[in-house]
C-alpha positions as CSV (number, residue, x, y, z in Angstrom):
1,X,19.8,13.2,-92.0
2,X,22.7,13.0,-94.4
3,X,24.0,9.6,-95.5
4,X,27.2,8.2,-93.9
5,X,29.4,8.6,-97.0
6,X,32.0,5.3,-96.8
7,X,35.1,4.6,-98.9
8,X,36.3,0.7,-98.7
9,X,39.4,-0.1,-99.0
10,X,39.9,-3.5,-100.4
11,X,37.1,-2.6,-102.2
12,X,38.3,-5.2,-105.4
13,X,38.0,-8.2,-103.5
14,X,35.0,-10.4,-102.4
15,X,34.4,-8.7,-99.3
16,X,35.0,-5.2,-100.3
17,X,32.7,-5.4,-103.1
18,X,29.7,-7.0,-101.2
19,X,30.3,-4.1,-98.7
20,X,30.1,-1.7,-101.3
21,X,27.0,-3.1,-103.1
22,X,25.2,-3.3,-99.2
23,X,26.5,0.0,-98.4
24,X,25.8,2.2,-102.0
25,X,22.0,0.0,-102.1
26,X,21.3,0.5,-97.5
27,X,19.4,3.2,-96.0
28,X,21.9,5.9,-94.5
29,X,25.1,5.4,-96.1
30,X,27.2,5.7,-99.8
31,X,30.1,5.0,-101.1
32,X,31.8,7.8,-102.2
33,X,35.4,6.2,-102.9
34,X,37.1,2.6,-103.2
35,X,40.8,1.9,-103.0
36,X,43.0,-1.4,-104.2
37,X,46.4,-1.5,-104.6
38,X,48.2,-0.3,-107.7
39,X,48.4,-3.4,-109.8
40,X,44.9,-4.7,-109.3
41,X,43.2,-5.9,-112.6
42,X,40.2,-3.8,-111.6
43,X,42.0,-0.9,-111.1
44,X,40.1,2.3,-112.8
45,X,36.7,0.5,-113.8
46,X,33.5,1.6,-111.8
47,X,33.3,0.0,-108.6
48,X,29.3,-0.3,-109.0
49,X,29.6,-2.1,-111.6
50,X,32.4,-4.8,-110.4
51,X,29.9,-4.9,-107.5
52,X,27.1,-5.7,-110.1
53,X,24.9,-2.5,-108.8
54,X,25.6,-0.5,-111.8
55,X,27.5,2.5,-112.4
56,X,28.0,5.0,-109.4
57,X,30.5,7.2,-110.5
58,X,32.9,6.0,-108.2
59,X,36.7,4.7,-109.9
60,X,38.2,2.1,-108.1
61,X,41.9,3.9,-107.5
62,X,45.4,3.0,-105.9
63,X,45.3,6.1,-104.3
64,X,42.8,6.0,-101.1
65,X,43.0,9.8,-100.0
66,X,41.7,10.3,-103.3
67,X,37.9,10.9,-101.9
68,X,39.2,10.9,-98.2
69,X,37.9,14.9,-98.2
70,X,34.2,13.5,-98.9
71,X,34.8,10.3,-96.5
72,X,32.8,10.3,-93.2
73,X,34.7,6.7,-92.6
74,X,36.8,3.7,-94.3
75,X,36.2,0.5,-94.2
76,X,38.8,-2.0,-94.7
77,X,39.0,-5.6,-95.8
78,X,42.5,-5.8,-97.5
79,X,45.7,-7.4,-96.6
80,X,48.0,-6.6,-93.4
81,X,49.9,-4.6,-95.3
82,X,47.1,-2.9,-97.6
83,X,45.7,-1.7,-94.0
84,X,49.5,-0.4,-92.7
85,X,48.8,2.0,-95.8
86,X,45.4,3.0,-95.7
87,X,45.1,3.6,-91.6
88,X,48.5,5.7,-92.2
89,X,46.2,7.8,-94.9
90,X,43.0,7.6,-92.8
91,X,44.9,8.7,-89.2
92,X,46.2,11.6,-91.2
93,X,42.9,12.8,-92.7
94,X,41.1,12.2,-88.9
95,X,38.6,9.8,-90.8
96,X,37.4,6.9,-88.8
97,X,38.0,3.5,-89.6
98,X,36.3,-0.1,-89.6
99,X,39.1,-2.5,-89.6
100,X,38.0,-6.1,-90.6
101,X,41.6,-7.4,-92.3
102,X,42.6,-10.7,-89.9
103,X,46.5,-11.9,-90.1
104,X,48.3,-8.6,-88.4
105,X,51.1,-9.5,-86.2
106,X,52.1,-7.6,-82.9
107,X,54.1,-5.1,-85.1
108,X,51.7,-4.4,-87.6
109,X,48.8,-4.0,-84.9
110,X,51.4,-1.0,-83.6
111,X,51.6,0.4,-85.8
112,X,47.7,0.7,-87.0
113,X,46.9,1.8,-83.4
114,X,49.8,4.7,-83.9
115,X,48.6,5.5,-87.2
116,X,44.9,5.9,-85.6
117,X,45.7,7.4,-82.2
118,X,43.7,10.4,-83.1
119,X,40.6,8.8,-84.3
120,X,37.8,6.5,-83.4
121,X,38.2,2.9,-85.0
122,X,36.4,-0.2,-84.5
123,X,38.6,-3.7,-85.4
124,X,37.2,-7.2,-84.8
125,X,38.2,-10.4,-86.5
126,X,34.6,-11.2,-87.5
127,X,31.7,-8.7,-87.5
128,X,29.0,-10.7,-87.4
129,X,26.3,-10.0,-84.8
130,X,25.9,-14.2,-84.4
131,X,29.5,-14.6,-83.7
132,X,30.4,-11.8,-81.3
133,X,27.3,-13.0,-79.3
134,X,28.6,-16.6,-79.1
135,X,31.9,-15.0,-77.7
136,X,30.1,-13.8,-74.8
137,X,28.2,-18.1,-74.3
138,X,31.7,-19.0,-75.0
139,X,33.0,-17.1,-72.2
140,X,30.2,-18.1,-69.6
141,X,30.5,-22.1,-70.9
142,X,34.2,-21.2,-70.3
143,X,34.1,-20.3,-66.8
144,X,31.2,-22.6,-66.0
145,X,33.0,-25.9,-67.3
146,X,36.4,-26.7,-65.3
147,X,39.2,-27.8,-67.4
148,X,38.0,-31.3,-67.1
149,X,36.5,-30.1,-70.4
150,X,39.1,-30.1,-73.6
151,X,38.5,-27.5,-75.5
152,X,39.0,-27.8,-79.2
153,X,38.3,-24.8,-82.0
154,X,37.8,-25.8,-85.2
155,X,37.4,-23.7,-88.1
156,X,37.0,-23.9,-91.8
157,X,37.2,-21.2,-94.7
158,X,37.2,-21.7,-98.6
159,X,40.6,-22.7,-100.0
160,X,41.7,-18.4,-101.3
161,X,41.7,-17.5,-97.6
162,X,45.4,-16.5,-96.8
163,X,45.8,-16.6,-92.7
164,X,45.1,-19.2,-90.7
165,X,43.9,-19.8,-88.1
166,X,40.9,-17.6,-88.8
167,X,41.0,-14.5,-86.6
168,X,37.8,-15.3,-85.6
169,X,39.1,-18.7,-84.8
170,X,41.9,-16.9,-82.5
171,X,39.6,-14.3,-80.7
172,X,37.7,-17.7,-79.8
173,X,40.5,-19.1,-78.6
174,X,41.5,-15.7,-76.5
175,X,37.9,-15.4,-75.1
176,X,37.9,-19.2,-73.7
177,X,41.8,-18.7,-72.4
178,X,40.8,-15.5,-70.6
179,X,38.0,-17.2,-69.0
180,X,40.0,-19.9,-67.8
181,X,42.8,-17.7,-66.5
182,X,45.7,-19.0,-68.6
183,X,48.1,-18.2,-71.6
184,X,47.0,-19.1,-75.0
185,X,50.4,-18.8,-75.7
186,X,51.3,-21.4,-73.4
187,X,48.2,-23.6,-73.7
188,X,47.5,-23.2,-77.1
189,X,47.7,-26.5,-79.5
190,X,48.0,-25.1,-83.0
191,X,48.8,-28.5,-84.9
192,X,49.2,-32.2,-84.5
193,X,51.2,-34.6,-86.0
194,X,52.9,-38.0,-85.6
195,X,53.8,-39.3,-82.0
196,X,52.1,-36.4,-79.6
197,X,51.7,-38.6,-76.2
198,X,48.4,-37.5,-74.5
199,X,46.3,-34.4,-74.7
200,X,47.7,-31.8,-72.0
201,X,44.7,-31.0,-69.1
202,X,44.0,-27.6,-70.0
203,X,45.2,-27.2,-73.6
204,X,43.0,-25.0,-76.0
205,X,43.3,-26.7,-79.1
206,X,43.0,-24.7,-82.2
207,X,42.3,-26.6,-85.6
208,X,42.0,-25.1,-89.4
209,X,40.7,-26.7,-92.6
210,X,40.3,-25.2,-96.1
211,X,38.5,-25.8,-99.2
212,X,35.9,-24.6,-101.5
213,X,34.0,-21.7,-100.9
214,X,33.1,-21.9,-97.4
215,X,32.1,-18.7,-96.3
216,X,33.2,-19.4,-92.5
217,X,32.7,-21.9,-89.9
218,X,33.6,-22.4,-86.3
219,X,32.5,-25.2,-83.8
220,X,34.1,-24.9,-80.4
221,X,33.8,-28.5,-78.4
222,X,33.9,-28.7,-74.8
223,X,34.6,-32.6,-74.0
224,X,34.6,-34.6,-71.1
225,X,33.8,-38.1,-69.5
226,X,30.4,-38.7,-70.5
227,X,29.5,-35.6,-72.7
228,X,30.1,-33.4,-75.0
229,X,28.7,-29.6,-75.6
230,X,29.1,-28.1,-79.1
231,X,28.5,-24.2,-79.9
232,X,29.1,-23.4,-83.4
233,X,28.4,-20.4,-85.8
234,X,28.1,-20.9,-89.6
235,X,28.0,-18.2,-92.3
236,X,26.1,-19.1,-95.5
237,X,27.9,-16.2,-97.4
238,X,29.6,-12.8,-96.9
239,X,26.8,-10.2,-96.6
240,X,26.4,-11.1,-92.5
241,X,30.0,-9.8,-92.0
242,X,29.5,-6.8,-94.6
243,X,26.2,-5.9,-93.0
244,X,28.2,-6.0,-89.8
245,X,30.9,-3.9,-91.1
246,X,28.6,-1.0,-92.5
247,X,27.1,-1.3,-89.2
248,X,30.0,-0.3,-87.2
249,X,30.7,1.9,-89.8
250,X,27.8,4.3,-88.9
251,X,28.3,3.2,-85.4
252,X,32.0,4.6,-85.0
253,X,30.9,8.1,-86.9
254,X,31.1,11.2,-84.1
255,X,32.3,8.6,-81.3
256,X,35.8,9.7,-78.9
257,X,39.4,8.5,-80.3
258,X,40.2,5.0,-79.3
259,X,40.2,1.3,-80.8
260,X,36.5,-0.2,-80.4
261,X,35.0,-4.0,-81.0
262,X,32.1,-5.4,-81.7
263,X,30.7,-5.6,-78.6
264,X,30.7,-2.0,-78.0
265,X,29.1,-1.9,-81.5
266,X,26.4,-4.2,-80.5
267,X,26.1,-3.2,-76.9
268,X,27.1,-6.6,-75.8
């Protein structure tokens, strides 16, 4: 069987370059192409050896169609507006996508999905296999525990990340509000300062920290009289979310048009 042949996008930064290392050095896929945008240090050096593989013959370029007529799929880690560009490119070649950039508002999240009408794509926040299972125990403790329980989400990142909260920490947040039957955007509690008065029943607090080099942690808390019940998910580094991502990448190859998860990936 021929090797999935992947071109990341993002491919400059931590992410991208751990995928590519996983992906180039894994069973059943290459990376044929990388992509950053034009005024990248990195910019025309080989991406093997920024990813500290070695030399693959593969130029890390502004330009992402550049290899797009060798690409079975992209993956993308990059910015909300690095992935306007690069699904716009992809959508018009028909290559599939992996979409793992967090921070898109309902605009730019348009516009992806009319830029990738005509292909199969899988997007998730976080592509761990640990955390999209806890989505489905966070759903069930949801549903199982009235709204006697406060729910609090807390999440911490190292102090480069650019969004916040985490889109990880917001699917959470989504999942639990769905279960319950109520608005995030209603219920949510996004900060807290000064003079607040009591917590609201119901409220879904959401809560971010930053600093060092924390690869990604999230605790969500479910607190009443008398007890407390804690599920939590904590990455040690990167390569859980890049093996993810090159997991859906061979996943999404040959499937019908349409914007898949994680759970589909995983068959949750």
């Amino acid at each position: 069987m021929n090797p999935v042949r992947i071109t990341v996008a993002g491919a400059g930064g931590r992410m991208g370059l751990r995928i590519t290392a996983l992906a180039h050095q894994g069973d059943g896929t290459v990376v044929v192409g990388a992509a950053e945008y034009s005024g990248h240090g990195q910019v025309g050096h080989d991406i093997g050896t920024l990813a500290g593989i070695g030399v693959i013959d593969v130029t890390l370029s502004p330009d992402l169609a550049l290899n797009l007529d060798r690409t079975d799929v992209v993956i993308d880690f990059s910015t909300p507006e690095g992935t306007l560009a690069y699904a716009a490119a992809a959508g018009k070649a028909g290559i599939p996508m992996v979409i793992g950039t967090t921070g898109l508002d309902p605009a730019q999240q348009a516009q992806v999905a009319e830029s990738l009408a005509g292909v199969p794509y899988v997007q998730a926040p976080n592509m761990s296999v640990g955390v999209n299972l806890i989505l489905k125990l966070l759903a069930q403790a949801a549903t199982a525990l009235d709204d006697s329980y406060d729910i609090e989400v807390v999440e911490m990142h190292h102090r480069h990340k650019i969004d916040a909260p985490s889109g990880t920490a917001l699917r959470m947040a989504e999942v639990l509000a769905e279960a319950r039957g109520i608005s995030l955007e209603q219920e949510g509690v996004f900060s807290r300062h000064g003079q607040t008065g009591p917590r609201p029943r119901g409220a879904i607090g959401v809560q971010t920290l930053r600093g060092g080099d924390v690869a990604g942690d999230h605790t969500v808390i479910f607190a009443a009289d008398g007890e407390r019940v804690e599920i939590g998910h904590r990455a040690s580094g990167r390569d859980t979310f890049a093996s993810g991502a090159i997991r859906a990448a061979r996943w999404v190859v040959g499937r019908a048009p349409g914007r898949y998860g994680m759970q589909e990936v995983l068959g949750l």
